[in-house]
C-alpha positions in Angstrom: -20.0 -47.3 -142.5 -19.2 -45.0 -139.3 -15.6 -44.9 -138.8 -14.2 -46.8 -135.5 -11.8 -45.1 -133.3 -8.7 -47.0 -131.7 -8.8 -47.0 -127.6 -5.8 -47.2 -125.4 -6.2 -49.6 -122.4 -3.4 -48.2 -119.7 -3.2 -51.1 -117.0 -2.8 -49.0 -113.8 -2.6 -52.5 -111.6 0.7 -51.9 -109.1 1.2 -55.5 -108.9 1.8 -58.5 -111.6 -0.1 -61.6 -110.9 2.8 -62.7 -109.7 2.7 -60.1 -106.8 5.8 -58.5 -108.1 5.8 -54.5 -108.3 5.3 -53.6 -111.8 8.4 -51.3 -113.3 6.2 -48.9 -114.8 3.8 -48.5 -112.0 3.4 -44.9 -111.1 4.3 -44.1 -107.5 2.1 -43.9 -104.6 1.1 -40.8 -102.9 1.3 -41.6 -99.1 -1.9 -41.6 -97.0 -2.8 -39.0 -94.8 -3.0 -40.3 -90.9 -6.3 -41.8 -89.7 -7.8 -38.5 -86.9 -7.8 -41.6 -84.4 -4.0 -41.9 -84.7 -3.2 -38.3 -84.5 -1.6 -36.7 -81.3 -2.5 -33.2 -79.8 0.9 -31.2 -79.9 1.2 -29.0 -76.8 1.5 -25.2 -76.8 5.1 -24.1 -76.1 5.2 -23.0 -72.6 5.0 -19.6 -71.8 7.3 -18.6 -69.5 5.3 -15.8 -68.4 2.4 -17.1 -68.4 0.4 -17.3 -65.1 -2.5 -19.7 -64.4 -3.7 -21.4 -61.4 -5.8 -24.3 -63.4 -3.4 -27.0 -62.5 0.3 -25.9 -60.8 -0.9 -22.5 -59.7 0.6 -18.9 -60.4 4.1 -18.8 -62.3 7.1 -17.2 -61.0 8.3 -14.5 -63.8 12.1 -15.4 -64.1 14.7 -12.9 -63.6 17.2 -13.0 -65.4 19.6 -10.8 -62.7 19.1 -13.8 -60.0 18.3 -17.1 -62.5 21.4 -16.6 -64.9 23.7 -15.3 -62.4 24.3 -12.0 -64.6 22.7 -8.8 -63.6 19.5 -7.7 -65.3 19.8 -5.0 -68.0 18.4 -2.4 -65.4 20.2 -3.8 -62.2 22.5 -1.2 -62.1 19.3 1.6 -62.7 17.1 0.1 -59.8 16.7 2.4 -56.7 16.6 0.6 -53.7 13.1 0.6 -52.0 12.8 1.5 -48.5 11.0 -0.7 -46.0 8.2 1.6 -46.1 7.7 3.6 -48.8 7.4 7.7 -48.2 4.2 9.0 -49.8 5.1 11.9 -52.1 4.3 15.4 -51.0 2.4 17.3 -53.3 4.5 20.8 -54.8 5.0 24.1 -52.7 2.3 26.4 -54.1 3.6 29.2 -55.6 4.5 32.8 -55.0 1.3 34.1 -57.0 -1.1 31.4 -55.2 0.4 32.2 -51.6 0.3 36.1 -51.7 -3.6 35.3 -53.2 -4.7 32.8 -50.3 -3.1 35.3 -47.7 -5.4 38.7 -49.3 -8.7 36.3 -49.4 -8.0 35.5 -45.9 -7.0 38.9 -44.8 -10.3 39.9 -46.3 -12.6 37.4 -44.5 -10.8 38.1 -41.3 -11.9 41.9 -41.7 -15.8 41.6 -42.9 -16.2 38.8 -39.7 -14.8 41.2 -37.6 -16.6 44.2 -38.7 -20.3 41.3 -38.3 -19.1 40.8 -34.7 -18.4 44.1 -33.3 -22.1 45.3 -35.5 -23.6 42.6 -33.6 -22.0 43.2 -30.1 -21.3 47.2 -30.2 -18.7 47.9 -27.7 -16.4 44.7 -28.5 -13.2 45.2 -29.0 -11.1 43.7 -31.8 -9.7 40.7 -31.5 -6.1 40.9 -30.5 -3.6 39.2 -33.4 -1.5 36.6 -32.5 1.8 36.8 -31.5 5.0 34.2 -30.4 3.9 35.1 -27.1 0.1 34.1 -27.4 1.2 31.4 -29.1 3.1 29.8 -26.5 1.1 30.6 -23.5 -2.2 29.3 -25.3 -0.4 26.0 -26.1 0.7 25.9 -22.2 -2.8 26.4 -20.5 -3.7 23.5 -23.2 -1.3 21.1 -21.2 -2.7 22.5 -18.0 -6.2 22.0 -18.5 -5.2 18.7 -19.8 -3.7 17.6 -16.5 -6.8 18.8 -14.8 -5.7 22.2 -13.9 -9.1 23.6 -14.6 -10.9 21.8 -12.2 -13.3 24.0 -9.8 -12.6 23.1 -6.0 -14.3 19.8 -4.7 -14.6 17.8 -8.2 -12.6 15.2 -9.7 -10.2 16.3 -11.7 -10.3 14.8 -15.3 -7.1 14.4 -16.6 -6.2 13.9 -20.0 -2.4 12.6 -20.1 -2.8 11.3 -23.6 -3.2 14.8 -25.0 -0.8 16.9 -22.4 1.9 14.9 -23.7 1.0 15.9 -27.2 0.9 19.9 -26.2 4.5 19.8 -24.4 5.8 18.0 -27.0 4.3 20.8 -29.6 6.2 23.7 -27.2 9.4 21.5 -27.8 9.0 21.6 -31.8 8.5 24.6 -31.4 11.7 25.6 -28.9 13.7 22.8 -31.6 12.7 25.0 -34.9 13.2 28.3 -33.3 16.1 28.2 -31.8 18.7 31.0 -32.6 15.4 33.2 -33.9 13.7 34.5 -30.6 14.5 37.1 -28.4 16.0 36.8 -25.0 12.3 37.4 -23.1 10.5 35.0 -26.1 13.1 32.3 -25.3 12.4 32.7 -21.4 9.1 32.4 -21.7 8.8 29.3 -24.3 11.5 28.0 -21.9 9.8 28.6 -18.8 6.2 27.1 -20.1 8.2 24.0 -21.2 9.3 23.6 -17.5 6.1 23.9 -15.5 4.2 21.4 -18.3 6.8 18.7 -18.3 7.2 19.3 -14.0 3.2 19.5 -13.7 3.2 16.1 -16.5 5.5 15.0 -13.8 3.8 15.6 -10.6 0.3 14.5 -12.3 1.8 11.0 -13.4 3.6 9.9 -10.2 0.3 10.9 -8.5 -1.8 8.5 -10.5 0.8 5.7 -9.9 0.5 6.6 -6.0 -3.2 6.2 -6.3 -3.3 2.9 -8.3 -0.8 1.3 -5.9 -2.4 2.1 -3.2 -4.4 -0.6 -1.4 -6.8 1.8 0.7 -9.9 2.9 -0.8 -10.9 6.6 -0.2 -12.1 8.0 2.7 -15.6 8.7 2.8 -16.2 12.9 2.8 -13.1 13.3 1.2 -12.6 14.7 -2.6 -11.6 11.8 -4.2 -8.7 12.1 -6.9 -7.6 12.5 -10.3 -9.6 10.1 -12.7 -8.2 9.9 -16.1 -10.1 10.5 -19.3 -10.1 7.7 -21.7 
């Protein structure tokens, strides 16, 4: 006869039928939240963060003006100018100047020795002087101002660009003062007179002519026009 083995019937019922909660009922495990029922929880807010989906950029804070306590580089912080100076680049050096100058020297001398092959009898070039200097810059202003203008044509004048030339001889009288001779000085002196008096003369004449109500006599060389 097989042998019968003894079963143990736990009741696992939480309630007695009288609804009561059983003493020796194990404890129930809590239920995890239906996904209907649970909320989205919202990102922290970045305080840095900018985005234009619903508000728009963000302002960064700053902690020198928002706290009312200067920033940890408020006392580092160079001003800025209104408008900012672009950087020069370096001085080249010693080496790289004395270089350019020989290459250039060099060039100067094999064009020179082309021109004169080409036109035998030429003389060289003169070099350029203080002197040459100023007196090209000069006949610049009064060619501007129609100095160069052959007898019975309208002068064009260029006031624009005469201004520009006497205001060259003056940075050029400002940075070498105390450095020229006594005739250099007269003569950078003396070209800055007659191109601010002929700048004068040239302007007042226009004015005269725009002023005046009477058109110009027929036969007559008509004047100045200026060259825009």
């Amino acid at each position: 006869m097989a042998e019968i083995k003894e079963f143990v019937v736990n009741d696992r019922r939480k309630f007695t039928p009288e609804g009561d909660i059983r003493p020796d009922a194990p404890p129930s495990e809590p239920k995890a939240p239906r996904p209907e029922t649970l909320q989205p929880v919202a990102p922290p807010p970045d305080q840095y963060e900018s985005s234009a989906r619903l508000t728009g950029p963000q302002a960064v804070p700053n902690p020198s003006t928002d706290s009312g306590a200067p920033g940890p580089d408020s006392r580092t912080r160079e001003p800025q100018d209104a408008e900012a100076q672009p950087e020069m680049p370096p001085p080249p050096t010693d080496e790289q100047t004395a270089q350019a100058k020989s290459a250039y020297d060099a060039t100067v001398d094999r064009l020179d020795t082309a021109i004169r092959a080409s036109n035998p009898g030429m003389e060289r070039m003169p070099e350029m002087t203080f002197d040459r200097l100023v007196q090209s810059i000069y006949m610049q202003a009064i060619l501007q101002l129609g100095g160069g203008a052959e007898p019975g044509q309208t002068p064009q004048v260029d006031l624009l660009g005469a201004r520009q030339s006497i205001d060259m001889l003056t940075v050029i009288a400002d940075k070498s003062k105390g450095n020229l001779t006594k005739e250099e000085d007269s003569l950078l002196q003396s070209a800055l007179f007659e191109g601010r008096m002929g700048f004068l003369e040239m302007t007042q004449l226009l004015a005269r002519q725009a002023a005046s109500k009477q058109g110009p006599i027929p036969g007559a060389p008509t004047g100045p026009s200026i060259v825009r």
